[in-house]
N, C-alpha and C positions, 0 to 999 in steps of 0.2 A: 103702223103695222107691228105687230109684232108674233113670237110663239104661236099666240092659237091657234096658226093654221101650221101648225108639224107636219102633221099625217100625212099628206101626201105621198113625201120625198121617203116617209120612212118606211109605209107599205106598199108604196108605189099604184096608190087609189086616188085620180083624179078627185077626189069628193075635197081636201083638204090640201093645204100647202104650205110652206114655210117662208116666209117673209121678213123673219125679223133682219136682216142685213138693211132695209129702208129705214128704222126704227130712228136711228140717228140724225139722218137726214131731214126726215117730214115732224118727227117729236120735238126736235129741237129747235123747228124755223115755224113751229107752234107755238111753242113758250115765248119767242122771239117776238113775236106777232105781238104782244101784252103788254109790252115795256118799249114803246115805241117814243122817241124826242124827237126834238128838234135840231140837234146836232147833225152834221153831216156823215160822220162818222162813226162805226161801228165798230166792237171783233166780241165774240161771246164762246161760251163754253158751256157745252151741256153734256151731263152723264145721266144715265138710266138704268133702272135694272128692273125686269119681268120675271116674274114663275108664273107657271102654267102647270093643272094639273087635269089629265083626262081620266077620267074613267068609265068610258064607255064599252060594254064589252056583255053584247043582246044578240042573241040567238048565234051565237058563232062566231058573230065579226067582233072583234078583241083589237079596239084603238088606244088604248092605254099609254100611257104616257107621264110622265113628270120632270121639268128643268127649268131651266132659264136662260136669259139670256142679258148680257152686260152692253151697255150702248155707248160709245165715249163722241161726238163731233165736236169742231174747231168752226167758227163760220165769221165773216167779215162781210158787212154792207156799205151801201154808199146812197144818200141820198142827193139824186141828181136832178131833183127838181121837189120841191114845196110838195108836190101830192105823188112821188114814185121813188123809191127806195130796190134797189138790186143787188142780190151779193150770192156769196157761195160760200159752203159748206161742204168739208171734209169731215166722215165718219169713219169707224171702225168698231163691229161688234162680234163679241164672241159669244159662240149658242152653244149651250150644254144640256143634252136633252138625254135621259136614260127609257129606252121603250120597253116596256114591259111587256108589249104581245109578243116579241120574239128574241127575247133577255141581250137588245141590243144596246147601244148607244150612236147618237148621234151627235156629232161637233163637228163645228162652221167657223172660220173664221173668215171677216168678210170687212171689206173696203167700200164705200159708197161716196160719191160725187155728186150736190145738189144743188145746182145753181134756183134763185128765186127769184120774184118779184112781187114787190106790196104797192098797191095804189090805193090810197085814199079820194074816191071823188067826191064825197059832202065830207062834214065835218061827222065822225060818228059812224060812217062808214068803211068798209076796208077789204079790200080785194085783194086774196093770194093767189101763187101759180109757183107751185113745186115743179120741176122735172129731174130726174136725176137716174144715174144705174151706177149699182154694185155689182162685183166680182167677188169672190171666194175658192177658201181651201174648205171640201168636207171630208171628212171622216168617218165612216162608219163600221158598225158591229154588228152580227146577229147570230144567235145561239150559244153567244158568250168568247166563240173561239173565230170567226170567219170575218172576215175582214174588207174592206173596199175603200179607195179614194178617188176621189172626183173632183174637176170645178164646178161652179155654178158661178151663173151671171142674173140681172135682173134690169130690167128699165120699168118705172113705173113715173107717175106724175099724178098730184093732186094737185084741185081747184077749191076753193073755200072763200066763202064770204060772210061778213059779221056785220051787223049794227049794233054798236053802243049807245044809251041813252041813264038819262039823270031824272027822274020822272020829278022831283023837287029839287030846285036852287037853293034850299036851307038844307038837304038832308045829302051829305055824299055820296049817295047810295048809286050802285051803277046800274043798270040790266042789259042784257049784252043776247043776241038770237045769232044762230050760227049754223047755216049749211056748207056740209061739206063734199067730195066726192074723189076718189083712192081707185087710182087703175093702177096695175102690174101685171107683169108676166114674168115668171122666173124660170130656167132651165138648170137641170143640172145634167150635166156630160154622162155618155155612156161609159163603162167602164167595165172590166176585169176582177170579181172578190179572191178573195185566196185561194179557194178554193176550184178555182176556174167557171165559177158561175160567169155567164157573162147577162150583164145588167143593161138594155137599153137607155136611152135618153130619156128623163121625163121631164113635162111644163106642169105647170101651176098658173092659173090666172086667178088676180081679183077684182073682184068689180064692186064697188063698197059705198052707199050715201048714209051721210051721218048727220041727220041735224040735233042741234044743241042750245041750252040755253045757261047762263051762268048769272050769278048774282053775288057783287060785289060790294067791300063798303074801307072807306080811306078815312085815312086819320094821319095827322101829324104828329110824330114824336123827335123834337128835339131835333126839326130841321131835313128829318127821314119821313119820308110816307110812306105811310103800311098800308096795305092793301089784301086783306084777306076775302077769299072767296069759295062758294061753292060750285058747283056745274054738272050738269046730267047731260047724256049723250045717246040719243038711240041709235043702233048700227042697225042694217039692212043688210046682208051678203046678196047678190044678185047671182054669184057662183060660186062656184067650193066652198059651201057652207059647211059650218064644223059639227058635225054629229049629226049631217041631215037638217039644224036648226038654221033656218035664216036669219035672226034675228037675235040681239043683246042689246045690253044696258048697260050704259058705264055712269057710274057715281065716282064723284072724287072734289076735292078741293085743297085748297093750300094757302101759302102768304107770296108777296108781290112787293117788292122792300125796292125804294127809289129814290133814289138823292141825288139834288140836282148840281149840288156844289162841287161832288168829286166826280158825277161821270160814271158813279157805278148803279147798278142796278141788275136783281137778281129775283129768282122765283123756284119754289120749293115747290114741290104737291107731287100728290096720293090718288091712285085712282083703282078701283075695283071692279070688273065685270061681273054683271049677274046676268039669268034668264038663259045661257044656255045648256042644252043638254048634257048632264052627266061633264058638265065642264066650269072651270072657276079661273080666275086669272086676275092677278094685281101687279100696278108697276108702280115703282116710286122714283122721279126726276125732278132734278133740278139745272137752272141753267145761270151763267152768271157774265153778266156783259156789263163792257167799257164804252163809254160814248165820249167823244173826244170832235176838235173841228182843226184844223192845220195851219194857224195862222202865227202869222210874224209878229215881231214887236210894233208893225203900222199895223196890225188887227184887220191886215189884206192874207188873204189864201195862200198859202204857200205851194200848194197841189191839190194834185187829186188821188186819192187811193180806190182803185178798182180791180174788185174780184173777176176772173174770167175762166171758162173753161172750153177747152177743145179738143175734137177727134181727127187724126190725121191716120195713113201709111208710110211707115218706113221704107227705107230700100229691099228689105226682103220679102214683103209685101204681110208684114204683121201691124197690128191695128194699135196707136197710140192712143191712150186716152190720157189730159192734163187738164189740170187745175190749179189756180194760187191767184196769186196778187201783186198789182204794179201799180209802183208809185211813179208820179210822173210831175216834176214840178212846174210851177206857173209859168214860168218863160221855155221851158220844155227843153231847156239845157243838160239836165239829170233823168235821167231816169232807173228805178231799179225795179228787176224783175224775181221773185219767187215762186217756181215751179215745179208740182208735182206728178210724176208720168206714170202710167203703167205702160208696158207694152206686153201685148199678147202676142205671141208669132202664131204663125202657123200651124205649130205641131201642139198646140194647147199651152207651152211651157209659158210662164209667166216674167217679165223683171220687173220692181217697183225700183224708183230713184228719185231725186231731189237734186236742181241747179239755183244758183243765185247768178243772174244778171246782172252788172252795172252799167252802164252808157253815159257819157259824157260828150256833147255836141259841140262842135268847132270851127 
C-alpha cells in the first residue's frame, strides 16, 4: 500500500484513503519473499520511497494532490522447520503530501508491527500471511493558515501465494504467477483545527486482489548470482477506489544479488503505476539482508532466535502493543530478550520505549 489512496483522510470522502503507514511492513516482507535460503536465520532491511501525483478535478470535485512518502523497516525470521519460516518486522514511514484542492498539507508519521509467515508446501511453491497495525502522528493544513492534529491507527493483513518454475534445465530462466489479496481499515481520531472547527472521526477501508506474473533470468559472476527481473501486476480496488477507477497496472522490475559464502543477499527495483484516472504513481525499494545459522565450534546449534509480538493492558487500563526478539540457548540456561512497546492510554496520549532483558538459570 501506499499514497494512492490520500484522499479520503484529506477531504474527508470515503471514495479514497491513505495507507501508506503499511508500506513498510507488507513492501518489505515482499522483497523478503525473493531471497529465500536455507539458513535458519535471518535479519533484513528495507527502505522505499513513493510520489503520487493526482490530478483529478471534473465538474466541481477538485482531488488534487502531489507527495510522497519514505518507508524504512527492520525485520528478523526464523526457519522452524524445512518448509515454514516466521518472523516480524518493525517499520516507520513518513508521508508528505501537499493538497492542492484546499492549499493544505498533509504529514504522518507512523509506526507499524508485522509479524509473518512463509510456507513452502512443494518445491516452487510459497504461501505468505502478513498481519500487522500501525499508529501514527498527523498533521494537517488547509487554506494555508488552519491547522489540526490527530492520531490514526491501522490493522490490515495480506494473503499471497506464488509458483516458481524453470521451464528448461539448460536455460536459467525463472517464471514465477502470483495472487495476492490486501485488507485494511484505518482511522484517524476526531479532533479540534485552529480554528475551532471541530472534525469528526473518519475510516478508510481496503479491500484489494492483485495477481502477478514475473520473469526472471540468473547468472554467475565471480561466486555472486545476479538475478535480474521484470514483473507486471494487475490491481483491482473492490473499495475506495481512486478517481472512481477500480482498476491499475503496475510495471516494474530490478536486480536480486545472492552470495552464498557471506550470508548477504539484496534486491533493488523500480515500479510504476499506470491506467488510472487523472492519477500516476512510482516507488523505488530496495532491501538488504543477512543469513546466518548459530552454531558452535561442534557445528551443533547454539539457540534459537525468535521474533514475537504482543497486545496486553496495563494498570491504568491503556493498551500495550510490543514487539522484538529473543534469543534463547540450547540448554535454555541464557536467555535475552529485546523489546519494543508502545502504550496508548486512555486519553489518546501515546509513549514509545525499548528494554533489553537478560536471564540466566540456576
Amino acid at each position: 500500500m501506499s499514497i494512492k489512496e490520500l484522499a479520503q483522510f484529506a477531504t474527508f470522502n470515503t471514495s479514497q484513503s491513505v495507507a501508506a503507514a503499511a508500506d513498510g511492513g507488507v513492501s518489505g516482507i515482499e522483497q523478503r519473499r525473493g531471497i529465500l535460503t536455507s539458513d535458519p536465520f535471518t535479519i533484513w532491511g528495507h527502505a522505499s520511497f513513493t510520489s503520487a501525483d493526482n490530478d483529478f478535478n471534473k465538474g466541481g470535485d477538485d482531488r488534487r494532490y502531489n507527495g510522497n512518502v519514505w518507508g524504512y523497516s527492520l525485520g528478523a525470521d526464523y526457519r522452524f522447520h524445512e518448509k515454514v519460516i516466521a518472523g516480524l518486522s518493525v517499520g516507520y514511514t513518513d508521508t508528505d503530501i501537499t493538497t492542492s484542492y484546499n492549499s493544505g498539507k498533509y504529514e504522518e508519521q507512523s509506526w507499524n508491527f508485522s509479524p509473518y509467515v512463509m510456507y513452502e508446501p512443494v518445491d516452487g511453491a510459497l504461501i505468505s500471511f502478513i498481519a500487522g497495525y500501525s499508529f501514527g502522528d498527523v498533521d494537517r493544513k488547509r487554506n494555508s493558515t488552519v491547522t489540526g492534529n490527530t492520531d490514526s491507527d491501522m490493522w490490515y493483513t495480506a494473503l499471497e501465494g506464488e509458483y516458481r518454475m524453470q521451464p528448461s534445465d539448460s536455460i536459467p530462466l525463472e517464471l514465477t504467477a502470483r495472487l495476492g489479496y490486501l485488507l485494511s481499515k484505518k482511522t484517524l481520531d476526531s479532533f479540534t483545527e485552529s480554528d475551532g472547527t471541530r472534525v469528526g472521526e473518519s475510516t478508510a477501508d481496503t479491500s484489494q486482489i492483485k495477481p502477478g506474473v514475473e520473469v526472471a533470468y540468473s547468472f554467475n559472476a565471480q561466486g555472486v548470482t545476479l538475478q535480474p527481473f521484470v514483473k507486471a501486476d494487475y490491481i483491482h480496488d473492490f473499495v475506495d477506489e481512486i478517481n472512481d477507477d477500480s482498476n491499475a497496472l503496475n510495471l516494474g522490475g530490478g536486480l536480486r544479488v545472492l552470495s552464498g559464502e557471506t550470508g548477504l543477499s539484496g534486491v533493488i527495483e523500480g515500479e510504476r503505476q499506470f491506467c488510472r484516472d487523472d492519477y500516476s504513481e512510482y516507488t523505488i525499494k530496495g532491501l538488504l539482508a543477512y543469513n546466518f545459522a548459530l552454531n558452535g565450534d561442534d557445528g551443533n546449534q547454539m539457540g534459537t532466535l525468535a521474533p514475537f509480538v504482543n497486545s496486553n493492558l496495563d494498570a491504568d487500563g491503556g493498551q500495550v502493543f510490543g514487539a522484538g526478539l529473543k534469543f534463547t540457548s540450547a540448554d535454555s540456561v541464557i536467555s535475552c530478550e529485546l523489546d519494543a512497546t508502545h502504550t496508548m492510554s486512555s486519553d489518546n496520549a501515546g509513549d514509545t520505549g525499548a528494554k533489553l532483558m537478560f536471564e540466566l538459570a540456576y
